[in-house]
C-alpha positions as CSV (number, residue, x, y, z in Angstrom):
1,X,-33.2,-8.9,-11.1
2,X,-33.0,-7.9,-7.5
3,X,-31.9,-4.5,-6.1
4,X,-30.2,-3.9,-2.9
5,X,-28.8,-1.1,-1.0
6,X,-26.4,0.1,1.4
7,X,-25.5,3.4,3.0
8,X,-22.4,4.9,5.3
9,X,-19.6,2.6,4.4
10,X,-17.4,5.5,5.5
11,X,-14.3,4.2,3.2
12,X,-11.9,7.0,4.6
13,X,-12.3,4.1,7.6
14,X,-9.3,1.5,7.1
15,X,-11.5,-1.3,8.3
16,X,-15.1,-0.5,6.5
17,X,-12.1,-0.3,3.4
18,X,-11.3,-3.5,4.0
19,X,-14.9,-5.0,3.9
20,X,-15.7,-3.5,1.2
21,X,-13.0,-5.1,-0.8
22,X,-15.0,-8.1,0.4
23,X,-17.6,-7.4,-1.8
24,X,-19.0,-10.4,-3.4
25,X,-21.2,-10.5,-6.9
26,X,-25.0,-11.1,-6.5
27,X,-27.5,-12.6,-9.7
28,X,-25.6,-11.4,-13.1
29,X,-28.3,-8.4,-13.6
30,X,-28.7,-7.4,-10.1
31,X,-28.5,-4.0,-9.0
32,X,-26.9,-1.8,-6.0
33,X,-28.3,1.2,-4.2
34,X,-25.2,3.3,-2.5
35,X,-27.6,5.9,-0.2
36,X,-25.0,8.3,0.2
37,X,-22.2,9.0,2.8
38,X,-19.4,6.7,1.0
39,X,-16.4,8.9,1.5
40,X,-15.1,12.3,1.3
41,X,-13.0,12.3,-1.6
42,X,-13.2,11.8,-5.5
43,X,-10.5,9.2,-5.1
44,X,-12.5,7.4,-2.4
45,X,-15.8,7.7,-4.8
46,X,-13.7,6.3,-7.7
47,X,-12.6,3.5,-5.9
48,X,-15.5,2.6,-4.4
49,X,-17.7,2.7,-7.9
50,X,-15.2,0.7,-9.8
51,X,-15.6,-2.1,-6.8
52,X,-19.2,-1.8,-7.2
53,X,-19.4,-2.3,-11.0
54,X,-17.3,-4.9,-11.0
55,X,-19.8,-7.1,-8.8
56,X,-23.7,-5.5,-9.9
57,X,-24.7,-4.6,-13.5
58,X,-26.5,-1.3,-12.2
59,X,-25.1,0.7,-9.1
60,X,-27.3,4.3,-8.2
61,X,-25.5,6.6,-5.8
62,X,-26.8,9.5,-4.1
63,X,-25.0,11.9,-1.9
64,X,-25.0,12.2,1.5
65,X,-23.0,15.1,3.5
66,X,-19.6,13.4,4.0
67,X,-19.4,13.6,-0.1
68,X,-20.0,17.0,0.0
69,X,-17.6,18.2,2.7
70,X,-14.5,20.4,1.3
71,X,-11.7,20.5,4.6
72,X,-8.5,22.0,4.9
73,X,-6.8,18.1,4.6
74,X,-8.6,17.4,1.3
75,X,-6.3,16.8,-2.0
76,X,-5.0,19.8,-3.5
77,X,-7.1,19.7,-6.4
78,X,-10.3,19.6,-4.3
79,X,-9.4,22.6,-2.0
80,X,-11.5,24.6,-4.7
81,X,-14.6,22.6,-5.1
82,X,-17.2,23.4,-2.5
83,X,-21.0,23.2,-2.1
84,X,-22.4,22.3,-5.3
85,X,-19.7,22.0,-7.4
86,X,-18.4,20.0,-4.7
87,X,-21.3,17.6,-5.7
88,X,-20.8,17.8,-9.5
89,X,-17.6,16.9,-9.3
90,X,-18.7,13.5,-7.8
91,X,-21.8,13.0,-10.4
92,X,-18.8,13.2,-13.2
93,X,-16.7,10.6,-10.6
94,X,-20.1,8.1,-11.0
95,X,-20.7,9.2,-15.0
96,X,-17.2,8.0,-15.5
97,X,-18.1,4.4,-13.9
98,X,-22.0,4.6,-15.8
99,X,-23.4,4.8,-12.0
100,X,-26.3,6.8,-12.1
101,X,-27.1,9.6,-9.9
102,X,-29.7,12.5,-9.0
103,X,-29.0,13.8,-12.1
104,X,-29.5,10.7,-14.5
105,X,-33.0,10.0,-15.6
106,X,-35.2,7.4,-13.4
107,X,-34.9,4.3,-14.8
108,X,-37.7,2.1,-14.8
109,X,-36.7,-1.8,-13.2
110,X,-38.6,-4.7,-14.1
111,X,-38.3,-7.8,-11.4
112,X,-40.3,-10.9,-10.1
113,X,-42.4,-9.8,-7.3
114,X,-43.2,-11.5,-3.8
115,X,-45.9,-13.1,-5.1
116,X,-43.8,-14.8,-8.5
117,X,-45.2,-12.2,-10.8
118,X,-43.4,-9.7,-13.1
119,X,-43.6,-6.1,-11.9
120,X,-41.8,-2.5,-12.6
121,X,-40.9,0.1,-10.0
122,X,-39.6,3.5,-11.3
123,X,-35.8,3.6,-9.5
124,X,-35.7,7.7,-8.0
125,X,-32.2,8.5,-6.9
126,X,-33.0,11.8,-5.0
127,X,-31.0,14.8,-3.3
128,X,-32.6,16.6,-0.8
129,X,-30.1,17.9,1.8
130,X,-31.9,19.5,5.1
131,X,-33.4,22.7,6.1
132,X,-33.1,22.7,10.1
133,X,-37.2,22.1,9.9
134,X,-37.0,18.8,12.2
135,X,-36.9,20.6,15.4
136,X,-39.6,21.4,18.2
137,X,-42.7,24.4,17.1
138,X,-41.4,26.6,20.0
139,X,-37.7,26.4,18.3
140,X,-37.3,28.8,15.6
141,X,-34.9,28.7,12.9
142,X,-33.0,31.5,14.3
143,X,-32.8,29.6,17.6
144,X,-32.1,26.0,16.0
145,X,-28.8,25.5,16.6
146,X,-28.1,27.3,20.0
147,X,-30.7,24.7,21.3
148,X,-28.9,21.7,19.6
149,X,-25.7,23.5,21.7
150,X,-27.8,23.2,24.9
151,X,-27.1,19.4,25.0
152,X,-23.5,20.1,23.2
153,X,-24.8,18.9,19.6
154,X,-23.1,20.8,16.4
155,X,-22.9,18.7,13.0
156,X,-19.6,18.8,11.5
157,X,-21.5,19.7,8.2
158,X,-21.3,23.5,9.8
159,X,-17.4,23.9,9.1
160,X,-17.1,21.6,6.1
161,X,-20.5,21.3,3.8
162,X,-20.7,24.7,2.3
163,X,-23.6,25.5,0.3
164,X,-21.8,28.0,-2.1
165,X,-23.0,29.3,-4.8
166,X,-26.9,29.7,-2.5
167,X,-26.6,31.9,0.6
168,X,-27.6,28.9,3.5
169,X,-28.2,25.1,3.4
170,X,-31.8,26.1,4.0
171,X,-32.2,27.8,0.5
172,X,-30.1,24.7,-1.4
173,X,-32.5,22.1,0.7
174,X,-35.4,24.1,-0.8
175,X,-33.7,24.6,-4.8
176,X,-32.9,21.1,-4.4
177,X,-36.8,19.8,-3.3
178,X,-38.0,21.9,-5.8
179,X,-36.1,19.8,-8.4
180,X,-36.8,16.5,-7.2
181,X,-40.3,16.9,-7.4
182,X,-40.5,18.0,-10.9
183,X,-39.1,15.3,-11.4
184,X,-40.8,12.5,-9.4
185,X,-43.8,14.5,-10.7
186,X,-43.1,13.1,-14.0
187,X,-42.3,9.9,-12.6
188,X,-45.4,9.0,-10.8
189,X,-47.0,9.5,-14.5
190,X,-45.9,6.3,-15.5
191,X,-48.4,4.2,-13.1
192,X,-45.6,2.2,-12.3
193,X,-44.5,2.5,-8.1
194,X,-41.8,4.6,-6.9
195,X,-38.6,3.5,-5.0
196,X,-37.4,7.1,-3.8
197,X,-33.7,7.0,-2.4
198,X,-32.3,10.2,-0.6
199,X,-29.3,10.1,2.0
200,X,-31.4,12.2,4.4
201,X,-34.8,10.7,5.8
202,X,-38.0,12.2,4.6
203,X,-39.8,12.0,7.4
204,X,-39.0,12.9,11.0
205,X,-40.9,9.8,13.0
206,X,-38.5,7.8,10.8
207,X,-35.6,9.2,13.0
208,X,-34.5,7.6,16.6
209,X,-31.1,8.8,18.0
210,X,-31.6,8.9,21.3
211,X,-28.4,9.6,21.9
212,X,-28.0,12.5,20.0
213,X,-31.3,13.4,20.0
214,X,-30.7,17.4,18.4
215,X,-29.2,16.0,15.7
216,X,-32.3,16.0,14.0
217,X,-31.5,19.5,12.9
218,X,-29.3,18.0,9.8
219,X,-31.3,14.8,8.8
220,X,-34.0,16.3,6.4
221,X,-36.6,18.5,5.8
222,X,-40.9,18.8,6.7
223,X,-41.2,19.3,2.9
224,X,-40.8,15.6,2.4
225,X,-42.9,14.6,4.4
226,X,-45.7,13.4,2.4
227,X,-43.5,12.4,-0.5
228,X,-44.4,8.6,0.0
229,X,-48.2,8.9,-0.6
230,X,-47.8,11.9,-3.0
231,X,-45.5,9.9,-5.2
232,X,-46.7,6.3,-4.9
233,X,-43.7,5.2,-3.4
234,X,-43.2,1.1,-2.9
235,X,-40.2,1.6,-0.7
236,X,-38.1,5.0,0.4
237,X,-34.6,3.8,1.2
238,X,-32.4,6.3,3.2
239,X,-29.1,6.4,5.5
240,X,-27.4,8.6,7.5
241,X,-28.8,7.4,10.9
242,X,-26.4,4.7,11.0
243,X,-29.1,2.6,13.0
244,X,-30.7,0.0,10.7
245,X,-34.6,-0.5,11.1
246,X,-37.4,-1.3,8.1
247,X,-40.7,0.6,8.7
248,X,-44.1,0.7,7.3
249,X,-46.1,3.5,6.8
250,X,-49.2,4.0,4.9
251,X,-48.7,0.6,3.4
252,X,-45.0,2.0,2.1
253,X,-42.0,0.3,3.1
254,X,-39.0,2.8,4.6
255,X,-35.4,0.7,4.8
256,X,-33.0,2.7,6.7
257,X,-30.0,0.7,5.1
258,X,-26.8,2.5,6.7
259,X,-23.3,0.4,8.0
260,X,-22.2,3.2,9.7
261,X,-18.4,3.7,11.5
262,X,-16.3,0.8,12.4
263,X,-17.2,0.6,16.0
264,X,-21.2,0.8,15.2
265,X,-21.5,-2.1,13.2
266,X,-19.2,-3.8,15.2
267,X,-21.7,-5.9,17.4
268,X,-23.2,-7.1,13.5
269,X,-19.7,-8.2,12.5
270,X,-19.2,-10.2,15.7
271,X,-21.8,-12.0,14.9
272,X,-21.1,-13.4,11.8
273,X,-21.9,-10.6,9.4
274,X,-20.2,-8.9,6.8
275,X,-20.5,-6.2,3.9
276,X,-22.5,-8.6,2.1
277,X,-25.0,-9.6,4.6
278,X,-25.5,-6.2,5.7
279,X,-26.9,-4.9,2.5
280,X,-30.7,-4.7,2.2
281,X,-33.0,-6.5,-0.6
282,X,-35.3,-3.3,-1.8
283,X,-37.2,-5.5,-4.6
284,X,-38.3,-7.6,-4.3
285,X,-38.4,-7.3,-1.1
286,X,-40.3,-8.8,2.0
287,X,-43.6,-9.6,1.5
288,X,-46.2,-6.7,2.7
289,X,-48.3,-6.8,5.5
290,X,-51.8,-7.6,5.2
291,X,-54.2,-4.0,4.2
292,X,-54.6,-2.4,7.5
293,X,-52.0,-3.6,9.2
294,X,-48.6,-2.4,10.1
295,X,-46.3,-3.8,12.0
296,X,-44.0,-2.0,14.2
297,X,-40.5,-1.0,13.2
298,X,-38.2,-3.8,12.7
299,X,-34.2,-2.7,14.2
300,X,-31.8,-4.7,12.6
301,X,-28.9,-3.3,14.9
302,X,-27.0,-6.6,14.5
303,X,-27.9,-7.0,10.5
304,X,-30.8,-9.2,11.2
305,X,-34.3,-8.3,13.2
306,X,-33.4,-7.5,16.9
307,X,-36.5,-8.9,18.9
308,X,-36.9,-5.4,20.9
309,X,-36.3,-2.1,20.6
310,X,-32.5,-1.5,21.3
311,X,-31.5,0.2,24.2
312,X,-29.2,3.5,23.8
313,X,-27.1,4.6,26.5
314,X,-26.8,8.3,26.3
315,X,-22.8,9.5,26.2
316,X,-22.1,12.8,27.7
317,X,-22.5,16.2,25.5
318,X,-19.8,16.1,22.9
319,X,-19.5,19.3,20.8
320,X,-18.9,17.9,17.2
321,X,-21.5,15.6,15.8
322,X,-21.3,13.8,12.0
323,X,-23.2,10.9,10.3
């Protein structure tokens, strides 16, 4: 049994829709980790699940912010369905295809290890959402998003992600991590290690987007922080960056494991790569460094290990940001 993930496939895209029809069976009781951000609509969740289970025996989707955006454009009969019953809606989409969610309990996974041994990691599907907390001390919360204006940054998440029924994103961030660690509370009673998957990165030196650097302000929350060390974790896997790197971190593994828009995966495809190739093995897994030592982040821009750390050209201030 192996389990792999991917993140962002962004299937309102025509041509990330087309690769994904690519998508090619792996061992017969292999698994698949979507880490949020696969479309906007149901219709795009539905189609996107029944592709998955037709190819891996378990799928585990979490949401990122692009499944819980309600616009003017969206089907009639999601006009209504906003904030959190925005993301019920799509846990009913993935009950209906037996892909478990946030809401499903953890399920324990049993696999052959680096070293050729059996082993069990406790699978965490997570939602966290952000609170506007990964910003500099001197920035308030009051302040937080006219200084993400200063360089012309404002997610898209503040006309389409409501957070109805709670009064801000801030207090549903804060509901919701209040919920996910009751539960991995429970979890990290088993003995067994964690593999915690949220959408959003739970730590901020995870997060390098140099050229929208304010964005930080909707990729997570300080409250998560610790969550690898408190829980056990044996790998975090997130998204949402849309740039592809593998970290370690108090001997925990962190797979950023996003495809991201058509034109930023583009230099991966040229190369040879496709849906498949770009999804990351979570267990087992590389093998991990040596106690004491870790090594530094590995960018896998064009879906394998870039050499160096990638170079970002900065764009000029744009006023609508998304991931």
């Amino acid at each position: 049994m192996k389990l792999w993930a991917i993140a962002d496939i962004h299937l309102s895209f025509k041509s990330n829709r087309d690769e994904w029809a690519k998508l090619k069976p792996r061992g017969p009781e292999d698994g698949l980790i979507l880490a949020g951000d696969v479309g906007e609509s149901l219709k795009t969740l539905n189609e996107a699940f029944e592709t998955a289970k037709q190819h891996f025996k378990y799928v585990f989707w979490v949401p990122g912010n692009h499944e819980l955006y309600t616009s003017a454009t969206a089907p009639e009969d999601e006009l209504h369905l906003r904030g959190e019953a925005k993301y019920m809606a799509c846990v009913m989409v993935a009950k209906k295809h037996g892909v478990l969610t946030p809401e499903d309990d953890f399920m324990t996974w049993i696999y052959e290890n680096e070293d050729g041994m059996q082993a069990g990691a406790v699978i965490c599907p997570v939602f966290t959402l952000y609170d506007y907390s990964f910003r500099p001390d001197h920035v308030s919360r009051e302040q937080a998003l006219d200084w993400a204006m200063e360089e012309g940054i404002r997610a898209t998440d503040e006309s389409l992600l409501y957070p109805t029924p709670y009064s801000s994103r801030d207090e549903w961030c804060h509901r919701l991590v209040q919920q996910c660690e009751t539960k991995l509370d429970r979890a990290s009673d088993s003995g067994l290690p964690l593999v915690i998957i949220n959408h959003w990165p739970l730590r901020e030196d995870t997060i390098f987007i140099p050229k929208v650097p304010r964005f930080t302000l909707w990729c997570g929350t300080k409250l998560t922080e610790n969550w690898h060390k408190k829980y056990h974790a044996k790998v975090v896997v997130t998204g949402h960056l849309h740039v592809r790197r593998t970290d370690w971190i108090d001997g925990v593994r962190f797979e950023e494991v996003s495809l991201g828009y058509p034109r930023q995966w583009k230099d991966a495809k040229d190369v040879g790569n496709d849906v498949n190739s770009m999804m990351r093995e979570i267990l087992p897994g590389p093998h991990p460094p040596a106690a004491g030592l870790e090594p530094p982040t590995a960018w896998r821009l064009h879906g394998t290990v870039d050499l160096q750390r990638p170079i970002f050209h900065r764009p000029l201030p744009r006023r609508n940001t998304t991931s």
